[in-house]
GUVO-448515 format. One record per residue (C-alpha): x, y, z; residue number from 0. Coordinates in steps of 0.001 Angstrom, whole numbers, always signed. Example, Ala and Ser with C-alpha at 12.3 -4.5 7.8 and 13.67 -1.06 7.14 Angstrom:
# GUVO-448515
+---------+---------+---------+-----+
|      xx |      yy |      zz | num |
+---------+---------+---------+-----+
|  +12300 |   -4500 |   +7800 |   0 |
|  +13670 |   -1060 |   +7140 |   1 |
+---------+---------+---------+-----+
This chain:
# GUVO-448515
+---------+---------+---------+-----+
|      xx |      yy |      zz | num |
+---------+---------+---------+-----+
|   +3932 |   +1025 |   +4945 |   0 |
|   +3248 |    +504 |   +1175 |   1 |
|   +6119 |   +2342 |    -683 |   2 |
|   +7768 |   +2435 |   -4447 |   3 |
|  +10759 |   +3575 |   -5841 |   4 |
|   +8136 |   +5320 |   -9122 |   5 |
|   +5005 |   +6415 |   -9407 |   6 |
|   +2341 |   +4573 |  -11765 |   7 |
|   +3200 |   +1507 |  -10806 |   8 |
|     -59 |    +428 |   -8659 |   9 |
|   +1137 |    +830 |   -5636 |  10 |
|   -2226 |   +2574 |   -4138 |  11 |
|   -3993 |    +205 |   -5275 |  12 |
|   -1822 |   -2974 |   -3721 |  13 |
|   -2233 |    -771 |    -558 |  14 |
|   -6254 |    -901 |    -895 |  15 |
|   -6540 |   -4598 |   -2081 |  16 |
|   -4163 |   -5404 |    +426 |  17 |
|   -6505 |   -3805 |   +3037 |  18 |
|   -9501 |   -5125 |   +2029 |  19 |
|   -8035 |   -8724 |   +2204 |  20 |
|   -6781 |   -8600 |   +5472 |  21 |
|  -10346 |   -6888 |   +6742 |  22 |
|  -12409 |   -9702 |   +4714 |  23 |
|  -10116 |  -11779 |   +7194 |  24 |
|  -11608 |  -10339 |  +10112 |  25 |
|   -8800 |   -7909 |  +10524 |  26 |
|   -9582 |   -4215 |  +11817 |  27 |
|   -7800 |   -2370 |   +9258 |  28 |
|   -7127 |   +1627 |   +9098 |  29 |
|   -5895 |   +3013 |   +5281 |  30 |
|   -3956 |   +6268 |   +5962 |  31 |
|   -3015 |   +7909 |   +2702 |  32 |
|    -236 |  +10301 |   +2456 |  33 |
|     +37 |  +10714 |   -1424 |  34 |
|    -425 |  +14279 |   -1202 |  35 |
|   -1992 |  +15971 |   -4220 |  36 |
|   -2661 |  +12975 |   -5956 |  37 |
|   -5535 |  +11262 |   -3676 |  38 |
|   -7096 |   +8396 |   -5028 |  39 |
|   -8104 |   +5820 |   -1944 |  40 |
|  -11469 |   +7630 |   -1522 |  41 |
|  -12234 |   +7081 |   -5245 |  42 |
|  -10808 |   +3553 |   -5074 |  43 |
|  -13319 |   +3014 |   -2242 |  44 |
|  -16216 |   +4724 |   -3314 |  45 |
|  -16513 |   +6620 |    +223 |  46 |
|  -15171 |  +10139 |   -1860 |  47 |
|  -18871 |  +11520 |    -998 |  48 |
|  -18325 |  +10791 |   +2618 |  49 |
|  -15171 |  +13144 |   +3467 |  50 |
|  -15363 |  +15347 |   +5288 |  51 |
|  -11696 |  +15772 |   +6946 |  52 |
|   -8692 |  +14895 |   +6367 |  53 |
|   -5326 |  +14546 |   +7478 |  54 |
|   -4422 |  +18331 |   +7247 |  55 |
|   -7495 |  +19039 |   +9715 |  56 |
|   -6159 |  +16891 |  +12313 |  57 |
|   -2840 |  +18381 |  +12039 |  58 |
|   -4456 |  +21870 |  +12473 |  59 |
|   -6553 |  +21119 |  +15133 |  60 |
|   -9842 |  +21656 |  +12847 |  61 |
|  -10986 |  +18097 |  +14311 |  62 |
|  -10206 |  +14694 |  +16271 |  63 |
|   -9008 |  +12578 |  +15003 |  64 |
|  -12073 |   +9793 |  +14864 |  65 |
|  -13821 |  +12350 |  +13242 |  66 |
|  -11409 |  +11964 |  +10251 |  67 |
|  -11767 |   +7830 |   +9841 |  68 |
|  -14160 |   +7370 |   +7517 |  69 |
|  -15519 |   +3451 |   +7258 |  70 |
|  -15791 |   +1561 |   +3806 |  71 |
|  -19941 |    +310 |   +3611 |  72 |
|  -18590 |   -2794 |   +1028 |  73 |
|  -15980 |   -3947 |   +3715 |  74 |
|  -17537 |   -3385 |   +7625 |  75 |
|  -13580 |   -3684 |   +9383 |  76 |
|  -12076 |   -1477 |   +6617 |  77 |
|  -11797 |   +2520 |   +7228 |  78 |
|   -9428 |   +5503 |   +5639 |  79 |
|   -8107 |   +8422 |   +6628 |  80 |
|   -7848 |  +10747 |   +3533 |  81 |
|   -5035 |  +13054 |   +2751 |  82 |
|   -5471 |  +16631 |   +1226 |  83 |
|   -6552 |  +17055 |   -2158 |  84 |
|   -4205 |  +19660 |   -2534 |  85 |
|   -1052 |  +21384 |    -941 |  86 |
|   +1218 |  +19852 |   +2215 |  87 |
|   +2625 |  +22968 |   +3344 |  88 |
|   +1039 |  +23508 |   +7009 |  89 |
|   +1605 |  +19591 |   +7053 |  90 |
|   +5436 |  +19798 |   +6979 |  91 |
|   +5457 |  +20860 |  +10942 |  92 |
|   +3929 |  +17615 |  +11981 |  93 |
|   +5337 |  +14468 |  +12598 |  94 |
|   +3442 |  +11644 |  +11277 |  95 |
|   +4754 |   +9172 |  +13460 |  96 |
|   +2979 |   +9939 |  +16550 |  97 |
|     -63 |  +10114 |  +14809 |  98 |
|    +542 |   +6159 |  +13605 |  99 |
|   +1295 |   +5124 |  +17334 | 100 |
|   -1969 |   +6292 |  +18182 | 101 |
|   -3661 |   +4843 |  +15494 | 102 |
|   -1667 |   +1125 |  +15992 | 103 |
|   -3031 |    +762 |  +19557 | 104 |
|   -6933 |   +1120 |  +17664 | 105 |
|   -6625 |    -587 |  +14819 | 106 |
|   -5001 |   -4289 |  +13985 | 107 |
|   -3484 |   -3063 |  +10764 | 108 |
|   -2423 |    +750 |   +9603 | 109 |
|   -1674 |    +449 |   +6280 | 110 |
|    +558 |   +3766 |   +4767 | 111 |
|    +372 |   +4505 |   +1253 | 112 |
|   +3231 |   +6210 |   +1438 | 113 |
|   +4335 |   +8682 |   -1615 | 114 |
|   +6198 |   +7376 |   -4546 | 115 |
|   +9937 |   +7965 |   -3848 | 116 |
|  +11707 |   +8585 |    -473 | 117 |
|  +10999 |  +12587 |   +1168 | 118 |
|   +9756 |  +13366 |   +4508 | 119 |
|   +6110 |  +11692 |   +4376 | 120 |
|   +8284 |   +8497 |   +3844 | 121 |
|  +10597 |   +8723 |   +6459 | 122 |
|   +8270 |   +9805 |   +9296 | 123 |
|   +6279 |   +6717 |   +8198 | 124 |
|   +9488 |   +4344 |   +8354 | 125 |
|   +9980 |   +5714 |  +12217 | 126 |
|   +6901 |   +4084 |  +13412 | 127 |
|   +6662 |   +1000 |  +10629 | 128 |
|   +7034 |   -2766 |  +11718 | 129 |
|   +7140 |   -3834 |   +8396 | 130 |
|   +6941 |   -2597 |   +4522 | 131 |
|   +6093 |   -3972 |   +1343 | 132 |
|   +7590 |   -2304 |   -1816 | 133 |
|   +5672 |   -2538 |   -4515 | 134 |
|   +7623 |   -2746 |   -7974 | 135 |
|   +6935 |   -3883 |  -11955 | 136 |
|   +9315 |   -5630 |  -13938 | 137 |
|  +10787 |   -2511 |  -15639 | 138 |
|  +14389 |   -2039 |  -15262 | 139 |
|  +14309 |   +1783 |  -13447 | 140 |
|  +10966 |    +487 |  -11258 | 141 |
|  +13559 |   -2105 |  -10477 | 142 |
|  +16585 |    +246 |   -9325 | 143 |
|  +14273 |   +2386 |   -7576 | 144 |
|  +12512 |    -698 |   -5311 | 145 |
|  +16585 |   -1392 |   -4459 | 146 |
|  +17009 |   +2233 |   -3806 | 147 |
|  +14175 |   +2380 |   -1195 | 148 |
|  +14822 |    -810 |    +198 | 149 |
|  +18466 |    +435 |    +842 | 150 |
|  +16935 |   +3510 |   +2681 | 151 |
|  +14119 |   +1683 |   +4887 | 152 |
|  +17102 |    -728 |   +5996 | 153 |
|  +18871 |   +2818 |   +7089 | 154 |
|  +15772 |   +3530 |   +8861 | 155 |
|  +15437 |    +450 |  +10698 | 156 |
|  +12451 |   -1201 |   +9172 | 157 |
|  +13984 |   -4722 |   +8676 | 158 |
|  +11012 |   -6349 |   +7494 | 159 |
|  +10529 |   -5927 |   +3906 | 160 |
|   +8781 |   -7774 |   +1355 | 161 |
|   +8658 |   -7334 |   -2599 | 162 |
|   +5162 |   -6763 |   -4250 | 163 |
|   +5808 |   -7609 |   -8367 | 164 |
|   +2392 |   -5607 |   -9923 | 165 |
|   +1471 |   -5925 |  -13100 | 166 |
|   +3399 |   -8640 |  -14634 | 167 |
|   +2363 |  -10551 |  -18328 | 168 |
|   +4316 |  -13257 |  -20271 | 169 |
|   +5149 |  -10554 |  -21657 | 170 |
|   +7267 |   -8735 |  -18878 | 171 |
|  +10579 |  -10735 |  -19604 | 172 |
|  +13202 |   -9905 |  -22022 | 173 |
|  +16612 |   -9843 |  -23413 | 174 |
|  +16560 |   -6123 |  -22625 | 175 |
|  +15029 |   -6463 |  -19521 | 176 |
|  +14738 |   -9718 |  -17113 | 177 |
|  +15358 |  -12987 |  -17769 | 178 |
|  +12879 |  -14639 |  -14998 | 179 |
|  +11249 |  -13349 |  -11717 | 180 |
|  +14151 |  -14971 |   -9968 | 181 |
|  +16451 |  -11748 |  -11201 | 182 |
|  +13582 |   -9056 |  -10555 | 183 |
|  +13707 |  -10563 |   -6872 | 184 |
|  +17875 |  -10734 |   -6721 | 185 |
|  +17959 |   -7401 |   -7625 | 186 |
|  +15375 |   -5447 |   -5400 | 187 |
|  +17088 |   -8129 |   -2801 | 188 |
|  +13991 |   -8512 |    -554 | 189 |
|  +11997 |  -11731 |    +213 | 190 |
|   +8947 |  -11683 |   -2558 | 191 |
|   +5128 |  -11422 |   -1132 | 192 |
|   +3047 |  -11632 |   -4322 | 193 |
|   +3649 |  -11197 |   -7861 | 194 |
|    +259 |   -9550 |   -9119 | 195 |
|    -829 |  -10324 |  -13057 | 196 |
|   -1593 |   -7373 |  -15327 | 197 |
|   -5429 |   -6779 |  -15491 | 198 |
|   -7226 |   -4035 |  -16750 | 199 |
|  -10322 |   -5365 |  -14334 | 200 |
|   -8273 |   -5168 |  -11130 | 201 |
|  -10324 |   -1554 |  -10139 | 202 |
|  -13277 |   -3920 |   -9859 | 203 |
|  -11833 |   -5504 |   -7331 | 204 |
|  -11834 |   -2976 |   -4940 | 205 |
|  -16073 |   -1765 |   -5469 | 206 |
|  -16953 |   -5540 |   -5621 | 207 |
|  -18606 |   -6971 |   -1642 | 208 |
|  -17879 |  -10252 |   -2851 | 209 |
|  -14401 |  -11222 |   -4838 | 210 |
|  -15161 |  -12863 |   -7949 | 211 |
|  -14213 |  -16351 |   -6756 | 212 |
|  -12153 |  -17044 |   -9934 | 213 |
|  -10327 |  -13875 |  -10350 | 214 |
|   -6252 |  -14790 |   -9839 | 215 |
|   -5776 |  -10726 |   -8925 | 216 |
|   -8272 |  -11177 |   -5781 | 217 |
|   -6346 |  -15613 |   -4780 | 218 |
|   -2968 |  -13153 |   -5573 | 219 |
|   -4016 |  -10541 |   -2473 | 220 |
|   -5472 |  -12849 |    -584 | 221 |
|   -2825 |  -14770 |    -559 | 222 |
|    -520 |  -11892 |    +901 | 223 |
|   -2962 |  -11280 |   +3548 | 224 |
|   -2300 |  -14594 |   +4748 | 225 |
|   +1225 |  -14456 |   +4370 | 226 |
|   +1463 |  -11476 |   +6501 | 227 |
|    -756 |  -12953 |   +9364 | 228 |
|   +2140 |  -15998 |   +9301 | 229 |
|    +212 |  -18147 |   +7115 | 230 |
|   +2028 |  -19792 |   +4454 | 231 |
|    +945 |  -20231 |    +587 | 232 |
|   +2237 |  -21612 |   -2361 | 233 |
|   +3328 |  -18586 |   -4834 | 234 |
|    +297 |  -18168 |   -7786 | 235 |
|   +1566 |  -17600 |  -11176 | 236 |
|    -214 |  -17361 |  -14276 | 237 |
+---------+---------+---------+-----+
């Protein structure tokens, strides 16, 4: 699950580039969104022409669910599940979590992009979760808030957490804010994954079928991809 303490602070589109790294590694990878009212990964993906159903009409019986995954043309083992444009309300009787036990035994990765903050979406994700990674930026309340929701996946039982820092510049560090990257990652108090540089191109990312081979956004998520299939890599910075 891919969660934040905030909204605006990228964390659909770690969730996508995230995705698309681990499928350009050969990696079967679902994308279920759950950002209700705010849906974005069909956009991100340019596959918004190609929904038909979402995640309400699987809940309501309006279809199966295969007939829901839709696959991404620009990456062949990448595919999404949409959530509603609008409205949760017949959604609230349903519990996610059997839904992403079904989905784990098809797929080598289900990615959640989970809504911003902690609520019910959030939790049924957490029950069927092996791992999370919370995405944060160096601002001091995006800060708090990673700690907050760290705090409440440990109550969940999701042990496995890693720290995604998104848009950070030379810029990010302050005597009103942070001193160094060492006290953004003492204070969320998770192991770090990636630390992602600002850059207004990083949408790009996500149409392009082949990274640009010199873009550090694209070495940055690659580099988590391989870190989550046990690999290690030497931390990227700028």
């Amino acid at each position: 699950m891919v969660a934040s303490g905030k909204g605006g602070v990228g964390k659909s589109t770690c969730a996508c580039l995230t995705g698309i790294a681990l499928a350009r590694r050969g990696k079967t990878v679902l994308l279920l969104e759950l950002d209700f009212s705010f849906r974005c990964l069909d956009f991100m993906l340019g596959v918004q022409d190609s929904v038909v159903f979402d995640l309400e009409d699987i809940f309501i019986d309006k279809t199966a669910v295969q007939n829901a995954i839709v696959p991404t043309p620009a990456n062949p083992n990448l595919f999404l599940i949409s959530c509603p444009v609008s409205g949760d309300s017949a959604m609230y009787k349903n519990d996610i979590s059997e839904l992403l036990l079904f989905l784990k035994r098809h797929f080598d990765f289900v990615i959640v992009d989970c809504p911003a903050g902690e609520g019910p979406w959030f939790r049924m994700a957490a029950r069927a979760a092996t791992g999370a990674l919370i995405v944060a930026t160096a601002e001091p309340s995006s800060v708090r808030d990673a700690r907050v929701i760290s705090d409440i996946l440990d109550s969940c039982g999701v042990a496995d957490q890693r720290l995604i820092i998104n848009k950070l510049s030379r810029y990010s560090y302050s005597r009103d804010t942070f001193a160094n990257l060492d006290v953004i990652i003492d204070s969320v108090g998770i192991r770090l994954i990636g630390v992602v540089p600002a850059d207004e191109q990083i949408h790009e990312l996500v149409f392009s079928t082949l990274p640009p081979a010199k873009s550090l956004v694209w070495q940055v998520f690659n580099d988590i991809a391989a870190r989550l299939l046990g690999e290690e890599r030497n931390l990227r910075m700028f």
